[in-house]
PDBQT receptor file of N, H, CA, C and O in Angstrom, charges set to zero:
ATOM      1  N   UNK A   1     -16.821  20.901   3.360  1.00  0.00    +0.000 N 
ATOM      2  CA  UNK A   1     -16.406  20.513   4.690  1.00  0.00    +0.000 C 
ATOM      3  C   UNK A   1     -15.218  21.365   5.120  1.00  0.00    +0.000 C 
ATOM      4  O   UNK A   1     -14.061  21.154   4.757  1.00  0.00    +0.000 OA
ATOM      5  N   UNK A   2     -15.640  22.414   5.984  1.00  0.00    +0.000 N 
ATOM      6  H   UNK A   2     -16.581  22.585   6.279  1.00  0.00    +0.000 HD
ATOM      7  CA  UNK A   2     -14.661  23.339   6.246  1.00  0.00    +0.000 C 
ATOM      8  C   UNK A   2     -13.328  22.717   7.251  1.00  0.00    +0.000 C 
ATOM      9  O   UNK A   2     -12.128  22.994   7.236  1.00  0.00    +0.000 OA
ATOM     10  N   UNK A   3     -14.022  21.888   7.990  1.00  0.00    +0.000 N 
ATOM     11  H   UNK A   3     -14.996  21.663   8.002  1.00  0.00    +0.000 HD
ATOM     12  CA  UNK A   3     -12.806  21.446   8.867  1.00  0.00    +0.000 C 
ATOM     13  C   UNK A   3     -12.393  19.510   8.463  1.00  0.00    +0.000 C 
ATOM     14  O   UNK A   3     -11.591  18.845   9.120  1.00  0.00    +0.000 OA
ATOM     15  N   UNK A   4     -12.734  19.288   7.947  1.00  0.00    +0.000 N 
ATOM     16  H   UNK A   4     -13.385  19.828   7.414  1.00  0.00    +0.000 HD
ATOM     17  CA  UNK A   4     -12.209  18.415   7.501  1.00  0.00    +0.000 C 
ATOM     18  C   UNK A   4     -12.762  17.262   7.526  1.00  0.00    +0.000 C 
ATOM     19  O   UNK A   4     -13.933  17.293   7.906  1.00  0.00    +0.000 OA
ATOM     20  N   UNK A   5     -12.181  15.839   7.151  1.00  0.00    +0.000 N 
ATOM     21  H   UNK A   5     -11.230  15.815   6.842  1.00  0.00    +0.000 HD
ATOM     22  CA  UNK A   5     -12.658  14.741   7.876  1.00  0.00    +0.000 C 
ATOM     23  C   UNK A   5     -11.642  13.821   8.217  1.00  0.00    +0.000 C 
ATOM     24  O   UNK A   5     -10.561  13.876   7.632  1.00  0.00    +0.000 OA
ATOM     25  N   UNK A   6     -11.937  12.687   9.402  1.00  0.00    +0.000 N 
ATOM     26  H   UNK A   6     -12.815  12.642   9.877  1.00  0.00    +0.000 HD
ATOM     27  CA  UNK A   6     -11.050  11.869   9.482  1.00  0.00    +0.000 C 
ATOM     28  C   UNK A   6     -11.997  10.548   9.542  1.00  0.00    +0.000 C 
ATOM     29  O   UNK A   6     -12.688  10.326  10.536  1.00  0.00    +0.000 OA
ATOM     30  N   UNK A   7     -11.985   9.834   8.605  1.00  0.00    +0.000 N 
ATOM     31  H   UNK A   7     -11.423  10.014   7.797  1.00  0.00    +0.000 HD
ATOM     32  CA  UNK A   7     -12.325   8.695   7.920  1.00  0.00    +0.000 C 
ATOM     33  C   UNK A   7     -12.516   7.300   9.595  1.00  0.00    +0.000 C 
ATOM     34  O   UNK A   7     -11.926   7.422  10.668  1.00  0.00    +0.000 OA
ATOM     35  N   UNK A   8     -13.137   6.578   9.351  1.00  0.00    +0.000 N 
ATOM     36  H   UNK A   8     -13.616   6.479   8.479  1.00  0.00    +0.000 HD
ATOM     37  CA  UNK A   8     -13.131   5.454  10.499  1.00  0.00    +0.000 C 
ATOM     38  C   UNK A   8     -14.196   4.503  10.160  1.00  0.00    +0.000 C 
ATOM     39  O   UNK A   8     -14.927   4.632   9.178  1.00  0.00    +0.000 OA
ATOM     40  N   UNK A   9     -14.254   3.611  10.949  1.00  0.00    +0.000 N 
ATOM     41  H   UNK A   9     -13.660   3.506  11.747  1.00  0.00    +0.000 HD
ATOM     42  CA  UNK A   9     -15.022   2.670  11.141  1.00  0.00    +0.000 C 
ATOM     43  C   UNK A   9     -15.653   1.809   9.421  1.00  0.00    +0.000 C 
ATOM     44  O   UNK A   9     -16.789   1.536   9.033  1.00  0.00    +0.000 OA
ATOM     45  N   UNK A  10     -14.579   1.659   8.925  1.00  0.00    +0.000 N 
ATOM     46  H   UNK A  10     -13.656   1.880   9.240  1.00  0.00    +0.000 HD
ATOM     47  CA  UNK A  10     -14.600   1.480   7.474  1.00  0.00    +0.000 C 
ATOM     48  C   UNK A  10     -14.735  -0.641   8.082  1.00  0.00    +0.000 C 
ATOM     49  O   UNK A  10     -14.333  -1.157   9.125  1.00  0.00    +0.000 OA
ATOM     50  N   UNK A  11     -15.113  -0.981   7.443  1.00  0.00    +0.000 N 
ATOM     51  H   UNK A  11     -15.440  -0.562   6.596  1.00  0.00    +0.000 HD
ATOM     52  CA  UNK A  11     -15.645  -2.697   7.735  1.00  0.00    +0.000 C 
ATOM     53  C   UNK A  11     -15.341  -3.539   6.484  1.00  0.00    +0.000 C 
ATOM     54  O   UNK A  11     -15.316  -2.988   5.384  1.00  0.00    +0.000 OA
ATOM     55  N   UNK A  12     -15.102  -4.896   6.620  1.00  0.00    +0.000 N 
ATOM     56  H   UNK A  12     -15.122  -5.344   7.513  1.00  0.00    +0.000 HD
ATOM     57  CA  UNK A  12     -14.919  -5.961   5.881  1.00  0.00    +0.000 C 
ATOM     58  C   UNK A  12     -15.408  -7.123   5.871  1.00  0.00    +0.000 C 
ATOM     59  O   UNK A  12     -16.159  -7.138   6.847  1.00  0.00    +0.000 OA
ATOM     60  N   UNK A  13     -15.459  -8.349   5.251  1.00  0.00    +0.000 N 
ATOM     61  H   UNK A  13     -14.849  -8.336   4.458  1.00  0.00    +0.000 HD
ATOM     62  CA  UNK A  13     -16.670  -8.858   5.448  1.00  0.00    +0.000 C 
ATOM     63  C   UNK A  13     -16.796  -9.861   4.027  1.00  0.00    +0.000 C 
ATOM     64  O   UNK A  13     -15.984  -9.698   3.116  1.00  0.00    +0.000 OA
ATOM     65  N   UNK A  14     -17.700 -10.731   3.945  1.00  0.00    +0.000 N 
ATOM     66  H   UNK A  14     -18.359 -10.863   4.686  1.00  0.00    +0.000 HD
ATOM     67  CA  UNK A  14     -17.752 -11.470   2.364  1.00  0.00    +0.000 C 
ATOM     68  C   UNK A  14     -19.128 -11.425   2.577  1.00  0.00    +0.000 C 
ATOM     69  O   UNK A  14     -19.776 -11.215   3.602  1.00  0.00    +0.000 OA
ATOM     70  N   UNK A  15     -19.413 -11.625   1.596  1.00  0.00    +0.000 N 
ATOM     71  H   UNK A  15     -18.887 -11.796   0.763  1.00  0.00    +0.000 HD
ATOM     72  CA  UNK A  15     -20.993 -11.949   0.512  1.00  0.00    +0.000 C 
ATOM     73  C   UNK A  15     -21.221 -13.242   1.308  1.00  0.00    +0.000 C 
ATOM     74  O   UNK A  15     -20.295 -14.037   1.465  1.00  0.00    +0.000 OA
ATOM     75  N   UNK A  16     -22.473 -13.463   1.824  1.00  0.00    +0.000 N 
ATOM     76  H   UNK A  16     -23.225 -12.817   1.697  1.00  0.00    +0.000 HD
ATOM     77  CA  UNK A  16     -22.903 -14.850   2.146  1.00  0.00    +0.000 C 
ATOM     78  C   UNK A  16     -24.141 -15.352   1.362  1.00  0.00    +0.000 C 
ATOM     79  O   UNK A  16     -24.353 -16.543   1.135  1.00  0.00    +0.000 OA
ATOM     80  N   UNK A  17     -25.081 -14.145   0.899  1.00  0.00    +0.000 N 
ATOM     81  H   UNK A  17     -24.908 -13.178   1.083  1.00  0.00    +0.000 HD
ATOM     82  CA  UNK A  17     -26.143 -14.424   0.354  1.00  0.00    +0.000 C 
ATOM     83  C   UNK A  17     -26.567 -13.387  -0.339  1.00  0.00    +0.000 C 
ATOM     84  O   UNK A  17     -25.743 -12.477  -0.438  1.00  0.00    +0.000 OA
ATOM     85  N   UNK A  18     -27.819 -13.194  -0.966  1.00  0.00    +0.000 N 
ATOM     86  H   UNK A  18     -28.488 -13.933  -0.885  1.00  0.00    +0.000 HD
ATOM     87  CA  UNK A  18     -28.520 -12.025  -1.816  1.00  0.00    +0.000 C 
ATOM     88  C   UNK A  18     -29.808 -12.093  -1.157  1.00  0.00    +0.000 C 
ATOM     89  O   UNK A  18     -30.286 -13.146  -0.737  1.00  0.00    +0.000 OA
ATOM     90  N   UNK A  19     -30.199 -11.294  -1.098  1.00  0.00    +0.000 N 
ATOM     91  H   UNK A  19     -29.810 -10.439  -1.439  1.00  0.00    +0.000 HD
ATOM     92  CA  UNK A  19     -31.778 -10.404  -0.612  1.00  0.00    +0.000 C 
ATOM     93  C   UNK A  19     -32.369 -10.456  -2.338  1.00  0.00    +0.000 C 
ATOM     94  O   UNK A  19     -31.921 -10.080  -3.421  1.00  0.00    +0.000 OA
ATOM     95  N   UNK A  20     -33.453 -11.056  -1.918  1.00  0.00    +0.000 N 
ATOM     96  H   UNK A  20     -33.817 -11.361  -1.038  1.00  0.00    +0.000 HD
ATOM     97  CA  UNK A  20     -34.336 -10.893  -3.591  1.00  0.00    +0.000 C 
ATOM     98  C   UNK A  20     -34.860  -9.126  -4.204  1.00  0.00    +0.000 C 
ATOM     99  O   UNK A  20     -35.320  -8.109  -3.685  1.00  0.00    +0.000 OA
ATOM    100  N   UNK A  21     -34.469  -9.552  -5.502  1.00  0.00    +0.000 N 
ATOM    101  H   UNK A  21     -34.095 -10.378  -5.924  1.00  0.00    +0.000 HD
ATOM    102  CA  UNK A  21     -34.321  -8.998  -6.618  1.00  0.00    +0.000 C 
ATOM    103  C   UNK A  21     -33.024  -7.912  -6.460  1.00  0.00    +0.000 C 
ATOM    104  O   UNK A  21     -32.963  -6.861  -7.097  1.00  0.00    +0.000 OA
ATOM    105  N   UNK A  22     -32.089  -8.329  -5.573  1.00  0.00    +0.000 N 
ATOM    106  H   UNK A  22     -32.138  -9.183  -5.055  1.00  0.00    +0.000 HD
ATOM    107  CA  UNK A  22     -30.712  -7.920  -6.190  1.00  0.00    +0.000 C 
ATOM    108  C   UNK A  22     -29.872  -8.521  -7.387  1.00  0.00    +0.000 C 
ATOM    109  O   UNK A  22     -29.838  -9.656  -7.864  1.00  0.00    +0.000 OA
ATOM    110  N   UNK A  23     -29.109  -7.182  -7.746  1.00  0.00    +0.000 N 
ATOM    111  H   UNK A  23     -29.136  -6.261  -7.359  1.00  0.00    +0.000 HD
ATOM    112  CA  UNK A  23     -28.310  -7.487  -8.903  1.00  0.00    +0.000 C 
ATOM    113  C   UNK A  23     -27.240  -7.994  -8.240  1.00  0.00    +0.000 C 
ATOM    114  O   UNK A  23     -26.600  -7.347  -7.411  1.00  0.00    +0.000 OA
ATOM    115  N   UNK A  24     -26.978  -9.252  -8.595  1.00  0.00    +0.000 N 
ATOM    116  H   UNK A  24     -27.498  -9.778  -9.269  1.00  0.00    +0.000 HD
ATOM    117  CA  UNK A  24     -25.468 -10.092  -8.244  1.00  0.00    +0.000 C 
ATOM    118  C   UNK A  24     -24.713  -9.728  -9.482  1.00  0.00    +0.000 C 
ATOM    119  O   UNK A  24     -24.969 -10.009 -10.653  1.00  0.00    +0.000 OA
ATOM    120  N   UNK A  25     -23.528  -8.902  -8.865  1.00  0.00    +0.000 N 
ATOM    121  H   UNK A  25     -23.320  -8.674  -7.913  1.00  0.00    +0.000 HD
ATOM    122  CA  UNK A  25     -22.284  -7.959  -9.490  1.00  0.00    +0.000 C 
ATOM    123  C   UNK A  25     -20.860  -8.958  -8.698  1.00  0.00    +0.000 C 
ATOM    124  O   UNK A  25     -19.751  -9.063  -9.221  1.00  0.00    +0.000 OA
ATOM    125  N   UNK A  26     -21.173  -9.453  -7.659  1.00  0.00    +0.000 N 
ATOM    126  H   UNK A  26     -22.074  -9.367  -7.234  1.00  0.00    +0.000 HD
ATOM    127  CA  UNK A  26     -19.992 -10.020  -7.052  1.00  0.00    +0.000 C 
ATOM    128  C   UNK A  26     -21.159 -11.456  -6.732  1.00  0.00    +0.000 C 
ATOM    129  O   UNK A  26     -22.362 -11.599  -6.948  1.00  0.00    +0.000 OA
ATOM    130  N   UNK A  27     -19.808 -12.590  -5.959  1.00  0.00    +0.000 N 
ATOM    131  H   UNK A  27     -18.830 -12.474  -5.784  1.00  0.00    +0.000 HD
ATOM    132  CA  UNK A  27     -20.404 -13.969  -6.115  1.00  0.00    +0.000 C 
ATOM    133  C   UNK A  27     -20.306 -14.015  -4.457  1.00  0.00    +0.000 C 
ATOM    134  O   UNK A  27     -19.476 -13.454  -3.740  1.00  0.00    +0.000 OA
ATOM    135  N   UNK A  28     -21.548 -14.961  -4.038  1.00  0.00    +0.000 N 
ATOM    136  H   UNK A  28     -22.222 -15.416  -4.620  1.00  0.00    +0.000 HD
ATOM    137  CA  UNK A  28     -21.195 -15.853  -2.603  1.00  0.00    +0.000 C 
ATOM    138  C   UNK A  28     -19.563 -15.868  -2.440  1.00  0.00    +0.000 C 
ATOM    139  O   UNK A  28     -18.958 -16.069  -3.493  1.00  0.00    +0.000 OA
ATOM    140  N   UNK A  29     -18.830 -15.696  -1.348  1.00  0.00    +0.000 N 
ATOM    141  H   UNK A  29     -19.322 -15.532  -0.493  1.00  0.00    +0.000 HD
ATOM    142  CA  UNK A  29     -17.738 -16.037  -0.656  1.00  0.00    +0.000 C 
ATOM    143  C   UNK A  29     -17.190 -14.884  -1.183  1.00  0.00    +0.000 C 
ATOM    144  O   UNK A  29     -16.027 -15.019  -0.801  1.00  0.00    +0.000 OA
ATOM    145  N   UNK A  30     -17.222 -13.712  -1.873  1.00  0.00    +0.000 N 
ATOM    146  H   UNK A  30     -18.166 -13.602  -2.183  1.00  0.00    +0.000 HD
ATOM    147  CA  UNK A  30     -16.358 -12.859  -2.392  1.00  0.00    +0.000 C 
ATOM    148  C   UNK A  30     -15.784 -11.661  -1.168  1.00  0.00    +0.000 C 
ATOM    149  O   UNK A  30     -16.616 -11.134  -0.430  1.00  0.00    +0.000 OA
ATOM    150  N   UNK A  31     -14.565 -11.375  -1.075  1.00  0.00    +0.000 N 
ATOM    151  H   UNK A  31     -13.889 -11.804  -1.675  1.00  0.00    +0.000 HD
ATOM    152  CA  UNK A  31     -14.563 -10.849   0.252  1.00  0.00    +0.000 C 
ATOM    153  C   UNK A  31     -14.242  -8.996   0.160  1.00  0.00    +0.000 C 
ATOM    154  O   UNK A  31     -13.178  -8.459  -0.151  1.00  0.00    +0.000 OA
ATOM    155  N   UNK A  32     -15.623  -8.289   0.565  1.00  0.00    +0.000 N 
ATOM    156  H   UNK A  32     -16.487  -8.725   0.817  1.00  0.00    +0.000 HD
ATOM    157  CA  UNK A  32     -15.343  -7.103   0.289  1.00  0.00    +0.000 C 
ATOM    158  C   UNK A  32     -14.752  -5.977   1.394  1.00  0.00    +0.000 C 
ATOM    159  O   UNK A  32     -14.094  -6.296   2.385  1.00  0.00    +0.000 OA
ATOM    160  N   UNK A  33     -15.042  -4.874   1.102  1.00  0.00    +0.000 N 
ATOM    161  H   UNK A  33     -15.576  -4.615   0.297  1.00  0.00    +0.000 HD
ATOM    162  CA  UNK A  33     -14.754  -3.909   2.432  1.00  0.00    +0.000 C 
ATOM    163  C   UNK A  33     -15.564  -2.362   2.068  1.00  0.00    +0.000 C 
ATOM    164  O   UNK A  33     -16.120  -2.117   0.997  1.00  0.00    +0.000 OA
ATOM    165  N   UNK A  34     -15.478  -1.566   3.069  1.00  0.00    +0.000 N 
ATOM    166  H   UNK A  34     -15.026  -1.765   3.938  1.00  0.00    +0.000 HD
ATOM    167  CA  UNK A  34     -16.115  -0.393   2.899  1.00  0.00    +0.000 C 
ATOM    168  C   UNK A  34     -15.321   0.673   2.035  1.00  0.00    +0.000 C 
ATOM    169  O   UNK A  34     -14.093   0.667   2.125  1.00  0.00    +0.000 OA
ATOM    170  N   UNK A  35     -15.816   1.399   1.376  1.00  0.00    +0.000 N 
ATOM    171  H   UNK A  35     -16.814   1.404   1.303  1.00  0.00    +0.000 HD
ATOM    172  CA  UNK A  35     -14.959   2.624   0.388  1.00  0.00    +0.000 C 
ATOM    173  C   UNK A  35     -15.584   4.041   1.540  1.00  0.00    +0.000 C 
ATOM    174  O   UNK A  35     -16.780   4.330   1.502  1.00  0.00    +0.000 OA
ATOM    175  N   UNK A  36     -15.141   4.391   1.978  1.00  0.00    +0.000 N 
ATOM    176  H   UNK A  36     -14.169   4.156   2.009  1.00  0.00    +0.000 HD
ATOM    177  CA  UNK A  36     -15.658   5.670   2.497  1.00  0.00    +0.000 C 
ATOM    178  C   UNK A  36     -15.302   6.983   1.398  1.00  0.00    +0.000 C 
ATOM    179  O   UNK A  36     -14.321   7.241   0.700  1.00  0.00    +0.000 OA
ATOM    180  N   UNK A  37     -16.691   7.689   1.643  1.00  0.00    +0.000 N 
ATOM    181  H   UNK A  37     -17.488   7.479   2.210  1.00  0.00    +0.000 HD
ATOM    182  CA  UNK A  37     -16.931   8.709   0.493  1.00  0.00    +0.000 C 
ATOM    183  C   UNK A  37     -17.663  10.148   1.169  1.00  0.00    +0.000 C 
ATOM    184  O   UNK A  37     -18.459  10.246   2.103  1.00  0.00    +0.000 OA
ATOM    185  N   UNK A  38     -17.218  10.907   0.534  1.00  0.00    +0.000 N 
ATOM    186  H   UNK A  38     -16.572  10.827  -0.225  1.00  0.00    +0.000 HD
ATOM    187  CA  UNK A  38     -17.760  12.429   0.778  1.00  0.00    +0.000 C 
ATOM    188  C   UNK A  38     -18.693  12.813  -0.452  1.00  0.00    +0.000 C 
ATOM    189  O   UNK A  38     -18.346  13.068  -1.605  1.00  0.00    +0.000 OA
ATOM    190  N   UNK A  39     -20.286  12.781   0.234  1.00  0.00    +0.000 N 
ATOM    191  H   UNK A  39     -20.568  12.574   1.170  1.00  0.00    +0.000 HD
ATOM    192  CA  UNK A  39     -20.927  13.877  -1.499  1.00  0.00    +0.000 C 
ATOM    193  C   UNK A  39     -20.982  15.238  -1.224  1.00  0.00    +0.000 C 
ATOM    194  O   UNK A  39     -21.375  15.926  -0.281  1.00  0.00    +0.000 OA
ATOM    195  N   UNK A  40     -20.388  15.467  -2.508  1.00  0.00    +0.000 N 
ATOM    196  H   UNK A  40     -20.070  14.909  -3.274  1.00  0.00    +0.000 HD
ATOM    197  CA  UNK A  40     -20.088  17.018  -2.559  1.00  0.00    +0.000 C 
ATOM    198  C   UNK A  40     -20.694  17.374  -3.920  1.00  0.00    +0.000 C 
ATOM    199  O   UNK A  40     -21.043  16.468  -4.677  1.00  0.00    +0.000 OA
ATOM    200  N   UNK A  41     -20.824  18.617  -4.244  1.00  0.00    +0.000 N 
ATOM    201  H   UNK A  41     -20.540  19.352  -3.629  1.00  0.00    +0.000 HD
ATOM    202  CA  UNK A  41     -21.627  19.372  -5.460  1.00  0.00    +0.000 C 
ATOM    203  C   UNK A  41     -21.320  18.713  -6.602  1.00  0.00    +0.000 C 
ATOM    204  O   UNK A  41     -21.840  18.778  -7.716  1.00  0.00    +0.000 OA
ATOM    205  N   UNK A  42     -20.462  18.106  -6.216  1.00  0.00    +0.000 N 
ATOM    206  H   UNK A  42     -20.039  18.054  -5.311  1.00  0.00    +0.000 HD
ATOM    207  CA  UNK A  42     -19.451  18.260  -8.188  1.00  0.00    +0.000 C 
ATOM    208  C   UNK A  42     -20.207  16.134  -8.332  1.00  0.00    +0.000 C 
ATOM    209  O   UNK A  42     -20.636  15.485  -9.286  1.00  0.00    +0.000 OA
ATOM    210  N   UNK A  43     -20.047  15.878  -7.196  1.00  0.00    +0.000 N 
ATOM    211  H   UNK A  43     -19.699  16.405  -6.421  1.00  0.00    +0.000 HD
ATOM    212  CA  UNK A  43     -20.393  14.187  -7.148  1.00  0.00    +0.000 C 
ATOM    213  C   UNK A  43     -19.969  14.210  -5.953  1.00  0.00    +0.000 C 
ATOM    214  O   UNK A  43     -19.905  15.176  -5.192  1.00  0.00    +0.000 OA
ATOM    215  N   UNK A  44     -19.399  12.136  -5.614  1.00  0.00    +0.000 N 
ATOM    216  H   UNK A  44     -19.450  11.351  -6.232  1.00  0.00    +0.000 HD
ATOM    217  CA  UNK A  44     -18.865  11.672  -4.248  1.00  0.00    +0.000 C 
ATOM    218  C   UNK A  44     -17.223  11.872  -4.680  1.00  0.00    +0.000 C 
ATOM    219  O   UNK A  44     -16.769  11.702  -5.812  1.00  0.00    +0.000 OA
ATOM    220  N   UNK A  45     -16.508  12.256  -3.538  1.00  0.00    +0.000 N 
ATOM    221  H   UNK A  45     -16.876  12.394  -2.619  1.00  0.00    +0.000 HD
ATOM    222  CA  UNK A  45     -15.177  12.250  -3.555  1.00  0.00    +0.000 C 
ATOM    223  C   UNK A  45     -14.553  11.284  -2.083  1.00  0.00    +0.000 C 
ATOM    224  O   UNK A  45     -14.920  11.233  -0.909  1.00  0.00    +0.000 OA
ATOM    225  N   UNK A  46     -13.624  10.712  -2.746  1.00  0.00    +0.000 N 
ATOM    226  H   UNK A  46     -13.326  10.754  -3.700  1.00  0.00    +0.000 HD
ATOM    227  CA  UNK A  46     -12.801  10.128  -1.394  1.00  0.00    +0.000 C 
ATOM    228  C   UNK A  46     -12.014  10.704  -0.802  1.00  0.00    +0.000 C 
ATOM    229  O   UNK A  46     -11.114  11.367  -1.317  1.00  0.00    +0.000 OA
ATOM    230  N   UNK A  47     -12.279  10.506   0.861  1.00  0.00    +0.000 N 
ATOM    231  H   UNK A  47     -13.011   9.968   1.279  1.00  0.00    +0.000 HD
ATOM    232  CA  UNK A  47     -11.455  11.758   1.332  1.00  0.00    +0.000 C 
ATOM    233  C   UNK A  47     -10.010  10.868   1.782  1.00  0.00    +0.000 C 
ATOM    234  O   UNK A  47      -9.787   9.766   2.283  1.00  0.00    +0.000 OA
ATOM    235  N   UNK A  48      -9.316  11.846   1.371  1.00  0.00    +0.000 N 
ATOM    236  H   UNK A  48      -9.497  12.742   0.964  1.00  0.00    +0.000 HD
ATOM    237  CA  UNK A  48      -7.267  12.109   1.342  1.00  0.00    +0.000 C 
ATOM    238  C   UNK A  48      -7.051  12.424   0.306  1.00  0.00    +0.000 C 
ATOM    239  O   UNK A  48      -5.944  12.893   0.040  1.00  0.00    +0.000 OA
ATOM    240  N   UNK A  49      -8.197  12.256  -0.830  1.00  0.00    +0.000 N 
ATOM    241  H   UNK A  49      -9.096  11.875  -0.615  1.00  0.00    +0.000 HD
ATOM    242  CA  UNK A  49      -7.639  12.115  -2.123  1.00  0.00    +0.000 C 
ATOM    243  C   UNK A  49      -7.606  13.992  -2.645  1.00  0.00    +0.000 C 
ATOM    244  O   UNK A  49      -8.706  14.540  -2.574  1.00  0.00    +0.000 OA
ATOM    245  N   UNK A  50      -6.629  14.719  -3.041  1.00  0.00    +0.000 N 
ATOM    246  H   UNK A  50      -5.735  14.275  -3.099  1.00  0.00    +0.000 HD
ATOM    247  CA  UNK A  50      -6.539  16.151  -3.367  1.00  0.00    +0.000 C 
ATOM    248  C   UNK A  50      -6.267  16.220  -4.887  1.00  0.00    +0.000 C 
ATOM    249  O   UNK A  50      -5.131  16.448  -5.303  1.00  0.00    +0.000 OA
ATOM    250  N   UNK A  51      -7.335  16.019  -5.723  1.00  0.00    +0.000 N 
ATOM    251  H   UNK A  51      -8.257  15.834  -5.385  1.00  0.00    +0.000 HD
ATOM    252  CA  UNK A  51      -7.085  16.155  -7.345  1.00  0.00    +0.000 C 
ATOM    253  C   UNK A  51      -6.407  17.364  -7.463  1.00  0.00    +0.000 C 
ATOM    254  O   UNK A  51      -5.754  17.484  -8.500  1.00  0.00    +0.000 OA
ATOM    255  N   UNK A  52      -6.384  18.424  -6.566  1.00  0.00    +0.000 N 
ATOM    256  H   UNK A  52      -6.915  18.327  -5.724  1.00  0.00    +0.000 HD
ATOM    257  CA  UNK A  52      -5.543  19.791  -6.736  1.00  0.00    +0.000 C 
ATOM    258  C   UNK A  52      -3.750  19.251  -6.993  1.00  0.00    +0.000 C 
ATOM    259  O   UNK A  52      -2.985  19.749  -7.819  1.00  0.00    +0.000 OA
ATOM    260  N   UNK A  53      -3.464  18.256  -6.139  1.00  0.00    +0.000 N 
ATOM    261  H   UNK A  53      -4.085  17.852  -5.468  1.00  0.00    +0.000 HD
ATOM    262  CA  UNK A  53      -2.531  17.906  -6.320  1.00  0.00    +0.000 C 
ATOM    263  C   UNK A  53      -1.742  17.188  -7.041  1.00  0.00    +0.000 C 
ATOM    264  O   UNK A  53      -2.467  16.695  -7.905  1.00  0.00    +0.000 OA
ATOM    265  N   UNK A  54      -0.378  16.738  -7.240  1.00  0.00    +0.000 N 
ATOM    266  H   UNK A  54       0.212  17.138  -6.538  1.00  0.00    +0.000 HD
ATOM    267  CA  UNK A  54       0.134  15.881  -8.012  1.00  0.00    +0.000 C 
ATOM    268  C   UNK A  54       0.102  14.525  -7.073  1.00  0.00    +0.000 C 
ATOM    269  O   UNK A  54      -0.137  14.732  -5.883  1.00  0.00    +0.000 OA
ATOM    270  N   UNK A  55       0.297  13.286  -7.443  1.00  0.00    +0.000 N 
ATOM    271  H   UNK A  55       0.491  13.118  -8.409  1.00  0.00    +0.000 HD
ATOM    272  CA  UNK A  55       0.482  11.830  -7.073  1.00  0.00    +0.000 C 
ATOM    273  C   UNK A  55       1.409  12.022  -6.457  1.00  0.00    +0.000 C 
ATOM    274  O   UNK A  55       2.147  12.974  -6.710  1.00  0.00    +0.000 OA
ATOM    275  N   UNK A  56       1.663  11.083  -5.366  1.00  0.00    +0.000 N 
ATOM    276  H   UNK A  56       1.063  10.310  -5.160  1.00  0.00    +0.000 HD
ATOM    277  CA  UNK A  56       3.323  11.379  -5.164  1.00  0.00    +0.000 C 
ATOM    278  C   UNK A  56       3.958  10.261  -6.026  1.00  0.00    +0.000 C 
ATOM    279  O   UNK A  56       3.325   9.365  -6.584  1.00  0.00    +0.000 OA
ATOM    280  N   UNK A  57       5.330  10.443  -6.057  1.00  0.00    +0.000 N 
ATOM    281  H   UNK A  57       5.844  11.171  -5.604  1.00  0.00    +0.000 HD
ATOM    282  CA  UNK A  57       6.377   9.564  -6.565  1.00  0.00    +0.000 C 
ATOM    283  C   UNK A  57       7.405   9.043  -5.687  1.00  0.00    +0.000 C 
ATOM    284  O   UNK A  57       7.576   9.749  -4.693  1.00  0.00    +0.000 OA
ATOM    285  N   UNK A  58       8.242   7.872  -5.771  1.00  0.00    +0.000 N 
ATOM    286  H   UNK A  58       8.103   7.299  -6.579  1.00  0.00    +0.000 HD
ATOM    287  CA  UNK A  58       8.978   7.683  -5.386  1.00  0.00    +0.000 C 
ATOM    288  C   UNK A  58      10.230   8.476  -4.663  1.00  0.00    +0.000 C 
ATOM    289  O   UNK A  58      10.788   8.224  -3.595  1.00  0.00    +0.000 OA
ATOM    290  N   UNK A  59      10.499   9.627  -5.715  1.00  0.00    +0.000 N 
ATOM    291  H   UNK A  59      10.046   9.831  -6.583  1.00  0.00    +0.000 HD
ATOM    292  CA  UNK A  59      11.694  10.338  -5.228  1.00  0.00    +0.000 C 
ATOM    293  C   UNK A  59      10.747  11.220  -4.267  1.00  0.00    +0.000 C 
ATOM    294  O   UNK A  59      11.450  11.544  -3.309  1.00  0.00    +0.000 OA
ATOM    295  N   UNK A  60       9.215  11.840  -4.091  1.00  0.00    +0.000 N 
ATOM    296  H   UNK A  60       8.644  11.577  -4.869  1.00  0.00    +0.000 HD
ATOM    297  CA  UNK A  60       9.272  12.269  -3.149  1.00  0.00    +0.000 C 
ATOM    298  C   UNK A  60       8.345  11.524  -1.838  1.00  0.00    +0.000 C 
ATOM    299  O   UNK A  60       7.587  12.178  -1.122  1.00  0.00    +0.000 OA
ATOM    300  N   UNK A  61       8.535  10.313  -1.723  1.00  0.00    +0.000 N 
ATOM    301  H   UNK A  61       9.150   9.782  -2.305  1.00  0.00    +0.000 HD
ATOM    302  CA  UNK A  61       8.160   9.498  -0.920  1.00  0.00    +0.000 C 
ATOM    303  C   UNK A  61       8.557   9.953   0.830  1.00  0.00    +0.000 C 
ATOM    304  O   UNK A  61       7.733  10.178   1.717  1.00  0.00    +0.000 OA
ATOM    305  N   UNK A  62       9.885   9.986   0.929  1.00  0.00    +0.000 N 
ATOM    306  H   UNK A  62      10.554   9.803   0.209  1.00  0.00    +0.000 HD
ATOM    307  CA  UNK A  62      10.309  10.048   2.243  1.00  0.00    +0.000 C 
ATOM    308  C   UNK A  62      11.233  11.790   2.128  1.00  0.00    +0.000 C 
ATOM    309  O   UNK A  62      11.787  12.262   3.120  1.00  0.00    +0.000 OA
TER     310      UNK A  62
């Protein structure tokens, strides 16, 4: 992705029921949200995230 992305319309929401022959991994009432993801060659990556980079830290927070 040469120019980039800017992430949106990410949603939230709980479990009310299962559609048959799903695998129940989470329970009725559990309250989830969307992960937004980029697939790229290597796998999916989340975008902001720059493994090139270091984490930030506290001291360089602000």
């Amino acid at each position: 992705m040469a120019t980039g992305l800017v992430p949106g319309h990410e949603f939230v929401g709980a479990i009310v029921t299962f559609g048959p022959g799903t695998v129940r991994t989470l329970a009725e009432g559990d309250r989830v949200c969307s992960m937004p993801f980029v697939l790229k060659e290597s796998g999916p990556a989340l975008p902001g995230s720059t493994p090139r980079r270091r984490a930030p830290t506290p001291s360089t927070w602000c």
